[in-house]
N, C-alpha and C positions, 0 to 999 in steps of 0.2 A: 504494500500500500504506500503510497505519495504520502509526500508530508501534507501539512493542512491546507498551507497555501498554495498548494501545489495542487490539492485536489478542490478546492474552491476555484480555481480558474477551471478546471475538467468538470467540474460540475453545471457551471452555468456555462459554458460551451456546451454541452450536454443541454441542455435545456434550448436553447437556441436552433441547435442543429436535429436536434430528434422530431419524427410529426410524430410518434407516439411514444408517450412515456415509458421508461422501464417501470415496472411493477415492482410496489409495495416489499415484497418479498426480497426483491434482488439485495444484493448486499453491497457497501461502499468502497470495496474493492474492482468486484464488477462497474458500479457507475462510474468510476473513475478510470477502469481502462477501457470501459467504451467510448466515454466521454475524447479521450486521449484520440482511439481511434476514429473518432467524427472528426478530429483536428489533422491529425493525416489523410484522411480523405480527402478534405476540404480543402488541400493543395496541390493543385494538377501536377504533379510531379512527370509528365509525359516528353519522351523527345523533344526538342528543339524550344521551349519556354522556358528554362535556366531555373527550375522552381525545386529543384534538387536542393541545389546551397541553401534554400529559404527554409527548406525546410528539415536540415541536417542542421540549420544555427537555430530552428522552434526546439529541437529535440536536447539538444546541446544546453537550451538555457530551462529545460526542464531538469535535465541531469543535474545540474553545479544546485540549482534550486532543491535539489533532493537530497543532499551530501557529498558532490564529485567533487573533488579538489578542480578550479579550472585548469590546473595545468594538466590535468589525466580525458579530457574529454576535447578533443583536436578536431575539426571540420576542417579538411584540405579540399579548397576547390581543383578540379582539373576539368578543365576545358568548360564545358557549360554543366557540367555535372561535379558532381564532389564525393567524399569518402566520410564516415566517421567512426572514431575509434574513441572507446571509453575504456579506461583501464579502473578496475574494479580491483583495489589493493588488498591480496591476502599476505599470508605470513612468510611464503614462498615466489618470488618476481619469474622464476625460471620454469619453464613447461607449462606454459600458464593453457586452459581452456579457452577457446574462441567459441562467442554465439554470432556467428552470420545469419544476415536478412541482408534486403535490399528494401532502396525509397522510391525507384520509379517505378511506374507502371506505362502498361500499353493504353494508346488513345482510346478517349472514349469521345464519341458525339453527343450531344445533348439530345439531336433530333432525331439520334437511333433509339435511346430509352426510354421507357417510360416517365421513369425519375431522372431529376438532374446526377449527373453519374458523380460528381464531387462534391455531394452534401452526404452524409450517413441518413438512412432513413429506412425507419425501424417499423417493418409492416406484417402480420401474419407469421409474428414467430422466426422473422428472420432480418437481419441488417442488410441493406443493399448500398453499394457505392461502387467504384471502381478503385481497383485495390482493395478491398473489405477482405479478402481472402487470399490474393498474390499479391503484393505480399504484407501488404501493411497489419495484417491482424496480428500475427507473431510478433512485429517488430511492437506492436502496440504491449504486448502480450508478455516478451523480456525484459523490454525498459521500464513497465510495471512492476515486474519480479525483481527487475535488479534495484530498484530505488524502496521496493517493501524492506528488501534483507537490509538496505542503507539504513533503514528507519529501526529495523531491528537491532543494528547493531552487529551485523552476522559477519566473521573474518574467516572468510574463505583460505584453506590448504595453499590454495597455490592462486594466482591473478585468472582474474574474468577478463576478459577482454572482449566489448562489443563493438564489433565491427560491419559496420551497414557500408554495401554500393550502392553505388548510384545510376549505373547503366546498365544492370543486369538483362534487361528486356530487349537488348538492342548489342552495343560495342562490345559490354565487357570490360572496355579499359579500366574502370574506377577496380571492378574484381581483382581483375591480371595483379594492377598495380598491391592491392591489398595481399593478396597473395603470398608475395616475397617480403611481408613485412616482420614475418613471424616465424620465422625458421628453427627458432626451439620450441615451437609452439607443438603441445601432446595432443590437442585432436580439437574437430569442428564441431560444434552443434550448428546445425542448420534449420532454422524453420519454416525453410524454402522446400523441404521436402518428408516426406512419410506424413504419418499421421493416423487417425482413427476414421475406419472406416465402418457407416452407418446403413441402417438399413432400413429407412425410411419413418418405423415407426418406434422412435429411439431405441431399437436393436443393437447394441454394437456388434461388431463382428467382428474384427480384425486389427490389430494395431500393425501397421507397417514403417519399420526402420529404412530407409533407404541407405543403401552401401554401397551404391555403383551407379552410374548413368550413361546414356548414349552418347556416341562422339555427335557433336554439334556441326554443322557444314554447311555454307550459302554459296549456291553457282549461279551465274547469270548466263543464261540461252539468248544469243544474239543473231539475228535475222538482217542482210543488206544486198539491198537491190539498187539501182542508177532513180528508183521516183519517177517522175515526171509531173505533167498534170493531168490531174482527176478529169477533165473532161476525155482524157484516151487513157482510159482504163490498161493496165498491162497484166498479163495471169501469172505473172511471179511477183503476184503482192506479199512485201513484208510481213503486214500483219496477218492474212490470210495463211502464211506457211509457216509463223510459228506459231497462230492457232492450231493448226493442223499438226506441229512439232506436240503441243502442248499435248492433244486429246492422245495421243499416243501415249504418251508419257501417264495420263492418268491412267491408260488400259492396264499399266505394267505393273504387277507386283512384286517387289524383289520375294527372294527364297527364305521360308519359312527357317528360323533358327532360332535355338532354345541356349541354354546355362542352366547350371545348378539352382541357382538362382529365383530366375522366372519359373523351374520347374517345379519347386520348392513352393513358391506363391499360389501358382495356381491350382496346387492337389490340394492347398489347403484351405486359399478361397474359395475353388469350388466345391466340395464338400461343405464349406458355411453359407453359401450364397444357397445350392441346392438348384432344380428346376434345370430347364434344358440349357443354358447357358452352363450354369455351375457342374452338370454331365461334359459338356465339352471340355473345359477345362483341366478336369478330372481324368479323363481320355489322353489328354493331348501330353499329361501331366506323366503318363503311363507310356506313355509313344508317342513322342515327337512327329511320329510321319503321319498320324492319321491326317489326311488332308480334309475331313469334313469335320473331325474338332476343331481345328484349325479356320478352317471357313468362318465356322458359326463364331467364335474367338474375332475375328477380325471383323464379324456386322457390328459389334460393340466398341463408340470413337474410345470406351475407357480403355481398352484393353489391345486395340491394337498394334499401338504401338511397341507394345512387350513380346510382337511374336515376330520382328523381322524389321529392317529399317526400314525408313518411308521418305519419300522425298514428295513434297507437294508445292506448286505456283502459290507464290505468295502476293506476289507482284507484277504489274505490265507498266512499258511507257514504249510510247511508238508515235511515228509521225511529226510533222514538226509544222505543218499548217492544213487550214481545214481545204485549201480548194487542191493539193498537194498529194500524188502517191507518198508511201510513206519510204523515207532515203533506208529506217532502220526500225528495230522491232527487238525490246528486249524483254523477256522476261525472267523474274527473280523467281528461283528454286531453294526451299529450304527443305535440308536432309536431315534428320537423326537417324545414324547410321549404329548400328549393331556394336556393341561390343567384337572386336577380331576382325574387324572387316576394312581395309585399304581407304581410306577418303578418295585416292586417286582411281580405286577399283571400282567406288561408285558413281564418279566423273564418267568414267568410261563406260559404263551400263546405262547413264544418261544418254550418253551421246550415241551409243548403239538403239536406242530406242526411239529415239526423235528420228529417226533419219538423216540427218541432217550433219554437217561435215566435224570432226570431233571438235576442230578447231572452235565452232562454235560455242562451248561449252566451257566455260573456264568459272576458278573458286575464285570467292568474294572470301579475303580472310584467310586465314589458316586455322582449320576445321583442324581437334586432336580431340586427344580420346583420353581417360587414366585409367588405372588398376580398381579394382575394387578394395574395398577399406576392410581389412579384417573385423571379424566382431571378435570388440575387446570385452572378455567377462566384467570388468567390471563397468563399463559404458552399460550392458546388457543386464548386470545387477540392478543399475540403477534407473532405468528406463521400467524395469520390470515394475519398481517401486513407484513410478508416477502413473505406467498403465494402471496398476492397483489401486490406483487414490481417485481413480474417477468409475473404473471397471473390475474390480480384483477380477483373474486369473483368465480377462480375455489374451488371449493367443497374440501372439509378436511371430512376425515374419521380416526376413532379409527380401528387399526387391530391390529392380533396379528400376531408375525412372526414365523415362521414354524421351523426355525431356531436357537440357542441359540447364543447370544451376549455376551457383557460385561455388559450391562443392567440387566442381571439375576442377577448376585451376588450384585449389589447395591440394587435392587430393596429386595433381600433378606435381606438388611440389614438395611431394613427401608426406604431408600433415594427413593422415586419417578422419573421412570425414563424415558424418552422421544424420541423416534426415529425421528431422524428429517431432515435426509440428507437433504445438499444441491444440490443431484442429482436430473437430471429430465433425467428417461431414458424409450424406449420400452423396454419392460419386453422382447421383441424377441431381445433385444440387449443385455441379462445377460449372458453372459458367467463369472463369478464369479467361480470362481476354477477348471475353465473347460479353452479346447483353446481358442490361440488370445483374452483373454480378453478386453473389450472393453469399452470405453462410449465416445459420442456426445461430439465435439470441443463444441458446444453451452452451456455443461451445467457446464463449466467450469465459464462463466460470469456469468452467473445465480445461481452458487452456492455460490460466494462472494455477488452477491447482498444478496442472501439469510439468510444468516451469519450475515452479517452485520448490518442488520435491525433486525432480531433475539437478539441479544447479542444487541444491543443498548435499545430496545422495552423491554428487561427484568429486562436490568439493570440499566434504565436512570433515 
């Protein structure tokens, strides 16, 4: 919990930005980290509006407000985005724990949502914003936790160290740079990744650790022809033949492939989930080859990504006036590519599938991949203990996320690294970079419980 003053500003900012009240019941822990996270939403932290820094120095002056020493709580801008790092002083400076989150998030339109997407608003049992759930609720949800134990007086084993990017959604660089900042550092808590998984009618079913992720990779497919003008139409139009590049591309599946891992997840979510779905999985979990487990596996957007890479059009720009053939035709390809599998290998499967001359096909970026993070007993002791403070004895599983985080680049860098949200959501309630984003008023209590027996259990 905030100190007073601290939670009197989170309070009537909670009042201001909610159209419906927390209830009675909730507790002043809760309203003050919802409170906190209607004040993270409420700054469009999105590419190209520089509202990153603005809102690494709101966080920054809520920390030092809470007990930080200012000089342990650092905001470094780089470039139109920024980093921040709070060092959380225990008895030990060396092997200190890292909690990574990130502050931006992906665009929202006002006139795609129902709701405006940067207010919090709190309707049927659920908070909506943008960022409500990627990722500002965690970050809402540690900085909480760490300014409660402040208030408590709690001196951590060895240094906390919170470390928020700012470009996650997009470059990376604020991550890369974070990174290599920490090189005695014993391991990552992330709560950019795992979490509790819900089954609509507060079921839990699952708690998932994440210890591994997909190599990340952006190509752009280029199309170019002489133009001319649109009054003499020519049949080798740009945009018409990397349309035509494109629909091929969507036809293509890469080849189904498993790990211990994903195979480990799905015998065991499927057996919890149950129903024809949860048969597939269970199947596939059993033999990899069956290709009609596999099928049904892949109608689900949750799930598909865990059974093979996928490369999908994220983007088009073509043409350069309206009365004008178009000179050029490019479109953005973003890949999450399989653990074990070549970046340049999947360059080349692109460009064999388009048609279209290899040379067309080239990386945006230097797409890489890491190892997966051992599970440490005791990281695994103490996870056990915060699954138990919301769930005793639901089930923990290793998965790998489909996804790329900030966890790649540590994990590359040595540091061992942990997905561990304090979310508990149904996976039919992700809208994560998509509309009305959403998560459960409930797993806002349960993700400070979650936290905060987390970081005690590791550091006590």
């Amino acid at each position: 919990m905030v100190n007073s003053s601290v939670s009197a500003v989170f309070v009537s900012f909670l009042a201001i930005a909610m159209s419906t009240p927390l209830s009675a019941e909730t507790s002043e822990a809760e309203r003050s980290a919802t409170a906190f996270l209607a004040e993270l939403v409420s700054v469009p932290t999105v590419q190209g509006q520089g509202q990153v820094p603005v809102l690494a120095g709101r966080i920054q002056q809520h920390l030092i407000a809470g007990g930080f020493a200012a000089s342990d709580v650092i905001v470094t801008p780089m470039e139109e985005s920024a980093t921040l790092v709070a060092r959380y002083r225990g008895r030990d400076s060396t092997r200190p724990i890292l909690i990574s989150n990130h502050l931006d998030v992906v665009e929202a339109k006002r006139e795609d949502w129902t709701r405006d997407p940067f207010t919090l608003v709190t309707e049927n049992g659920y908070h909506f914003g943008r960022g409500v759930y990627d990722n500002k609720l965690d970050v809402a949800l540690t900085v909480s936790t760490l300014l409660r134990l402040k208030r408590e007086g709690f001196v951590p084993a060895h240094d906390i160290i919170l470390a928020l990017s700012g470009d996650e959604e997009t470059e990376m660089k604020t991550t890369a740079a974070l990174s290599k900042q920490f090189p005695g550092a014993a391991l990552v808590l992330n709560g950019d990744g795992g979490g509790g998984t819900m089954a609509g009618d507060e079921r839990a079913v699952v708690y998932s650790i994440q210890t591994a992720e997909k190599t990340y990779a952006t190509f752009e497919i280029e199309v170019t022809n002489p133009g001319g003008h649109s009054s003499r139409p020519r049949k080798d139009n740009a945009i018409y033949q990397l349309v035509d590049a494109l629909k091929r591309l969507e036809a293509y599946a890469f080849p189904v492939q498993s790990n211990e891992q994903t195979r480990a997840a799905f015998a065991f979510t499927g057996k919890q989930m149950g129903g024809s779905l949860g048969m597939a999985m269970q199947r596939f979990a059993d033999n990899p080859s069956d290709r009609n487990a596999a099928a049904e596996i892949s109608d689900d957007p949750e799930y598909v990504g865990t059974l093979r890479t996928t490369c999908v059009a994220t983007r088009l720009q073509a043409g350069h006036a309206e009365n004008a053939l178009p000179q050029k035709a490019v479109a953005t390809v973003n890949c999450r590519i399989f653990p074990g599998t070549p970046v340049n290998r999947v360059r080349e499967v692109i460009a064999e599938q388009i048609q279209l001359p290899e040379s067309s096909v080239r990386e945006i970026g230097n797409g890489f991949g890491s190892e997966a993070s051992p599970l440490s007993p005791k990281v695994m002791a103490a996870l056990r203990k915060a699954v138990d403070a919301n769930f005793p004895g639901l089930p923990i599983i290793p998965t790998m996320s489909s996804g790329a985080t900030d966890s790649l680049y540590f994990r590359a860098e040595g540091i061992p690294s942990y997905g561990v949200s304090g979310a508990y959501v149904d996976p039919q309630d992700d809208f994560s970079h998509g509309l009305n984003e959403r998560v459960p008023v409930s797993t806002v209590a349960r993700g400070l419980k979650h936290w905060y027996v987390l970081l005690t259990e590791l550091t006590k």
